[in-house]
N, C-alpha and C positions, 0 to 999 in steps of 0.2 A: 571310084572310091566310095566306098559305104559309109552313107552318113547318119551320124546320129546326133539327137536331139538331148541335152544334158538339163534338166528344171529341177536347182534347187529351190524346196520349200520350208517355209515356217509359218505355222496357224494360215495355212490357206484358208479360202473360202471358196463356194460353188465355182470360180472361174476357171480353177485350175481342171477338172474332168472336163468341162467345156473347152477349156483350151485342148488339150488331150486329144479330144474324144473327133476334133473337129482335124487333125493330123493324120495326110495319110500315110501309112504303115508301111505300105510298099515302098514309098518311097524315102522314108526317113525308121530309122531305129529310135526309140524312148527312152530314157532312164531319167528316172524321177527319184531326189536322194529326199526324205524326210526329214528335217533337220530337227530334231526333237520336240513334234508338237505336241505331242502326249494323248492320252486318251480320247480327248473331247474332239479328236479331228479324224479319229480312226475311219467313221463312217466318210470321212472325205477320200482319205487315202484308196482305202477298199475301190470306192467308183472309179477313183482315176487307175486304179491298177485295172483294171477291165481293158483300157483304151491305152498302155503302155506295156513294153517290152519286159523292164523290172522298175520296183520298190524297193531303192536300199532304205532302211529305218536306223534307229539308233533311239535309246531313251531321252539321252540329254542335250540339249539344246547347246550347240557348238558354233555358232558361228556360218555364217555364208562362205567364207571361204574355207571353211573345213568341210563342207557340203560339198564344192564345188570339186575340191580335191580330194574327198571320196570317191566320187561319180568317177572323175576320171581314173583315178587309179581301179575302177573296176572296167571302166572300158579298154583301160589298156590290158587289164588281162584279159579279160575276156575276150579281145579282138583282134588283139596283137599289133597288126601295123595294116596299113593301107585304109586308113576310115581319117573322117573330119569330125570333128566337134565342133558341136553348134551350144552354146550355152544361151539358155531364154530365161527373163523371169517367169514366175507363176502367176502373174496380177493381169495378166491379158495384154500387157501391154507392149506386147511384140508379134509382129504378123508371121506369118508359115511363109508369105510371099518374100517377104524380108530376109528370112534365116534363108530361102533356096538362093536371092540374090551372093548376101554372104559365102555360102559353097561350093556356088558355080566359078564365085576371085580364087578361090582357096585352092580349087580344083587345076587354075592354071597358074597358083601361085604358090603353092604350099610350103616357103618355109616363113612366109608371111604370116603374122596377127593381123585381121580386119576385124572392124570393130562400126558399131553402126552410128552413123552420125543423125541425130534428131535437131532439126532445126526450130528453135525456139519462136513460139508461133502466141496468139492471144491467151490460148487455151494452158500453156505452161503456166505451172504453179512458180510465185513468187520464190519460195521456198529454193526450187530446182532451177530457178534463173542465174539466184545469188550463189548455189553450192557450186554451180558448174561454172559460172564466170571466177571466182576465186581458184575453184580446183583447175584452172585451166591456165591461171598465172603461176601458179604454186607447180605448176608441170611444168610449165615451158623455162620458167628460172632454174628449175632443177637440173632437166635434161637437156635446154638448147631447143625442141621439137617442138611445133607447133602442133597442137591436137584441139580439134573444136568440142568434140563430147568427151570428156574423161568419164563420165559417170554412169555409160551406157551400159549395161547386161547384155545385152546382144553382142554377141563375138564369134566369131571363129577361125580353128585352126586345127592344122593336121597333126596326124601323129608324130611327126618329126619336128612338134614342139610340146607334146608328153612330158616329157621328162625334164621340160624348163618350169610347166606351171606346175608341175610336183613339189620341186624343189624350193622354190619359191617363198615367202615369210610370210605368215598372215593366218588366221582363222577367222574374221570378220571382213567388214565390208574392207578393211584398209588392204583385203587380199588382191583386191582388182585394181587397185592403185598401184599396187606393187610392182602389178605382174606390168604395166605400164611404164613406170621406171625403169626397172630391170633388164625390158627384151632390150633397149638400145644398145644397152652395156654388152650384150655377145652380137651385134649387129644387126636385131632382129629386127626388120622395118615391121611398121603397124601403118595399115592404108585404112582409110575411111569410107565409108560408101553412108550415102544420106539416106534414110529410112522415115518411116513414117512416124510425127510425132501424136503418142498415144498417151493421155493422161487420164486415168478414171476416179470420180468424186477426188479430182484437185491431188491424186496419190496419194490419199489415204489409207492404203493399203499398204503400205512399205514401213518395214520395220527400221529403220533408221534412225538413229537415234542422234539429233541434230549435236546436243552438246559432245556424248559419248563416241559416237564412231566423226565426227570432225576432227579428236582430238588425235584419234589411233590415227585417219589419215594425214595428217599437217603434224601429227607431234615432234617429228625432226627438226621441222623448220622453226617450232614452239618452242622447243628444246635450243634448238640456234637461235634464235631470240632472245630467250633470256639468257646465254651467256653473255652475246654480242651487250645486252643491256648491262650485267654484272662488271662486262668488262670496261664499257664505255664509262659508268659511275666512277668508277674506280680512275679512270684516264682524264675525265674533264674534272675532278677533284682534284687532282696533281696539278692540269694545264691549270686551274685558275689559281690555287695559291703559289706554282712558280711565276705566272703574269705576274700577278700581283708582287710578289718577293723580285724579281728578277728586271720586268717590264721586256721581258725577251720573246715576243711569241714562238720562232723558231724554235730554241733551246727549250724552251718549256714544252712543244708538243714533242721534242724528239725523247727527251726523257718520260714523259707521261708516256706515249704511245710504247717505248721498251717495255716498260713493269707491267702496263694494262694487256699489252698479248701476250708477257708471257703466261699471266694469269686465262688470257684466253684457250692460249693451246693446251694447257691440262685440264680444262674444262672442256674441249670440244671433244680432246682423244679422248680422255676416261669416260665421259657420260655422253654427249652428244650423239658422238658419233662409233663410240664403242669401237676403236680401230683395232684391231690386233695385228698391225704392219710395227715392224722395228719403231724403237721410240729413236735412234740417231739418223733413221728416213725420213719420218716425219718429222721432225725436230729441224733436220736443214734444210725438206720442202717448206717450211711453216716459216722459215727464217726469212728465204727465200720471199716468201709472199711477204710475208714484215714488211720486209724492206721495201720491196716494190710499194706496198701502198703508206709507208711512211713518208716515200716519196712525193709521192702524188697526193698525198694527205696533204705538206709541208707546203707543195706548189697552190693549191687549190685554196690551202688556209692563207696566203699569201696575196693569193688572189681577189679571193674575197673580202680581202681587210684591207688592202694598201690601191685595189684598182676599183674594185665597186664601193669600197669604203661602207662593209659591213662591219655593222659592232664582232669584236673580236671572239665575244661569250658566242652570239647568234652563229657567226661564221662556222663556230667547232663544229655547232649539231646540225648545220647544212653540209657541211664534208665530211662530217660522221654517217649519213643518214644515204650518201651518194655511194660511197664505197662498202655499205651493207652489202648486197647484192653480188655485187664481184667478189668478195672474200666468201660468201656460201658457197658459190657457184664452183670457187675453184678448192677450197674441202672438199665438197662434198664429192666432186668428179676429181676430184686427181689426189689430195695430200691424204684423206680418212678415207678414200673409198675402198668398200669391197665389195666381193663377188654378188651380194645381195644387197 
């Protein structure tokens, strides 16, 4: 299989023709997409075109994963089928020895994503200890999948998953998180293989924009957040003036907890989760889940009030705070999912 090497770049510096130029030809193909650096990096690009196959450019600055999915959309035409894709960053901070590991899985696994595991050593930046330990719980709540590097650049995969990262949602970094998400959802395993961890001046060189692209990546579960919050206010406002009116705890979270999801569920399908499935599918898969955890709400708030003898206020937002988790899990993968 003919492999090729895919380095999206933005405002590189001297490491990328050094990266380039130290790759050998014969046995890896190049393509280098420019992601809108603009004039001041011209003379960078020109060296590295010396030492790679093509230069896609573009004037404006789009995004990594509009980069990513340029490149590919020109190696699928240009190549058509039987090659690998190897995606590296440009900051050095992935080996030649690394991507041939990667090719050689791919070569007897091809309808596999492998993606490269860096084990977090002295020399990892703070920064990339805390993004990948959160993005790695925000996956596994998602998907059910255990993955140690969500945040790796090193990946690869064959042509006969082309037309999955095409399709795929994203123009920035939240594009590589996506594509993580998504391959489960058509069966598509993603294996790890551990590579070398490479950090240079603490990754300084990475355009990542902590507040900005955190938010593109987590904004679903940001977005479930503050409904799950909108709804909860809404739900322990009711349960405490019925307490209080009624002295019923039961009675009182079974009526709160009806008005508080129903306000849920048009908050998750219209904004959250953007479903466009029937509103009478989701409406009685949503009922459905209601139910089940008003159950277990009802059991749990019972529990915690009459057997551990929690104050009745405290108990709500420990059994509120416990069945967060299971009501994402199961939107997000069964009642609002789709194809992306």
């Amino acid at each position: 299989m003919k492999k090729i090497i895919l380095i999206p770049a933005y405002e590189p510096d001297d490491k990328l023709p050094t990266l380039v130029k130290g790759i050998n030809r014969k046995e890896f193909t190049i393509v280098v997409v420019d992601d809108g650096s603009g004039s001041n990096y011209k003379d960078i690009f020109d060296e590295t075109s010396k030492y790679v196959d093509k230069v896609i450019s573009y004037p404006q600055n789009q995004g990594k994963g509009y980069a990513l999915k340029t490149g590919i959309k020109y190696i699928k035409d240009e190549y058509k089928e039987n090659y690998i894709i190897v995606t590296m960053d440009s900051d050095g901070q992935h080996t030649i020895e690394d991507a041939t590991k990667l090719c050689n899985y791919i070569e007897k696994h091809p309808d596999e994503l492998v993606t490269g595991k860096r084990p977090i050593q002295e020399n990892t930046p703070l920064r990339s200890r805390i993004g990948n330990t959160i993005t790695r719980f925000v996956y596994h709540m998602s998907t059910g999948i255990k993955l140690y590097d969500t945040q790796t650049g090193l990946r690869a995969f064959s042509d006969k998953l082309t037309d999955f990262h095409l399709e795929v949602k994203g123009n920035r970094f939240e594009y590589e998180m996506n594509i993580l998400l998504f391959a489960p959802k058509l069966g598509i395993k993603i294996h790890e293989i551990e590579i070398q961890t490479i950090y240079i001046d603490k990754n300084s060189g990475s355009h990542f924009n902590a507040l900005k692209d955190s938010y593109r990546i987590y904004k679903e579960i940001f977005k479930f957040s503050i409904s799950s919050l909108i709804s909860f206010v809404i739900d322990y406002f009711l349960y405490t003036i019925l307490v209080l009116t009624t002295n019923n705890i039961t009675i009182s979270n079974i009526i709160a907890r009806v008005i508080s999801a129903t306000c849920n569920y048009n908050i998750n399908r219209k904004i959250v989760f953007k479903s466009i499935k029937k509103v009478p599918i989701t409406l009685i898969q949503y009922a459905i889940l209601a139910i089940t955890i008003l159950i277990v709400n009802t059991i749990l708030l019972n529990a915690f009030v009459n057997l551990l003898y929690i104050n009745e206020f405290i108990a709500k937002i420990l059994t509120e705070i416990i069945l967060f988790f299971f009501s994402w899990f199961v939107q997000k993968k069964l009642i609002f999912a789709s194809r992306w």
